[in-house]
Every structure is written in C-alpha cells, then in structure tokens.
Phi, psi and omega in degrees: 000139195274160178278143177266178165321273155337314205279308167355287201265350176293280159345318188279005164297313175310330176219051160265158174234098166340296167306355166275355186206070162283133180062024192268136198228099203205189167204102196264114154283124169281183151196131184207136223239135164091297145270012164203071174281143178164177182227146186209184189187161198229122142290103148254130221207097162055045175068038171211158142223148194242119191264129142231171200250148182142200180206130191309170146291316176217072210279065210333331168212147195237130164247075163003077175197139197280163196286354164301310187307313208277346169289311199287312127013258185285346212229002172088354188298352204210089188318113169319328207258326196278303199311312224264344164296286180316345187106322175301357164227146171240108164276163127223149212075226194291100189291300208318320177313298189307328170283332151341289197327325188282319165307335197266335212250097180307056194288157197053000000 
C-alpha cells in the first residue's frame, strides 16, 4: 500500500535525530497540494519533534509541494534539490532549515 501523507508525517518524530539539530528551535509548515492536499507543521524544540496537522502561526520556514512529489521525496524517489530546481517543492523563509532537513530526518 503507497504511503500517505497522514503515515509521512505520523513518522517524523520517530525519525527525527537529535543530534543532528542542536539547540534548533523552528517550526517548520508543510502545505501540500493535490490528492492529499492540507496543512501540518513540525515543531522542533529541546531535541524533540512535535508533528501536527494544521497551520502554525509563525513558522521559520514554510514548504510548498504537491503531495505526491513530497511522498517520492521522502522515499528518495525524487531528489529534493532537483524537485526544488524543477519547481516541484517551494521554500520560504529560513533556506538554511531546509537544507538541514534532510540531515535532521533518518529516512526509512
């Protein structure tokens, strides 16, 4: 069965690594667009992250992408820096986070 969205984002607490994001204190927004279009955001806070589904107040960075692209994404199917070439993932705000992200996150 393909991974949804909901399993995606139910998972990165679990494979967030602390140690890879010291003293990082952010609030990262998905926004994500097309068969599982909706919004969620990642709090990372004193070596944890906290996933909710909904939309943050202030985020340091907000991340664009329809939701197909961001499962293939995560699952390596789809290089972050080419989708983000390609048009297919959109940042705003703290570029640096984003670059982070792949580093803070164990995927699989």
């Amino acid at each position: 069965m393909p991974l949804t969205i909901a399993d995606l984002m139910s998972k990165m607490p679990a494979a967030f690594i602390p140690e890879k994001a010291p003293g990082l204190d952010a609030v990262i927004q998905f926004k994500f667009t097309g068969g599982e279009a909706g919004d969620w955001f990642a709090a990372i806070k004193d070596g944890k992250c906290v996933v909710e589904k909904g939309v943050h107040e202030a985020p340091k960075m907000t991340l664009t992408a329809d939701s197909a692209d961001y499962v293939k994404i995560f699952t390596g199917e789809l290089d972050g820096m080419q989708a983000f070439m390609q048009g297919k993932l959109k940042l705003a705000g703290d570029l640096n986070l984003a670059m982070k992200l792949t580093q803070m996150f164990k995927i699989r």
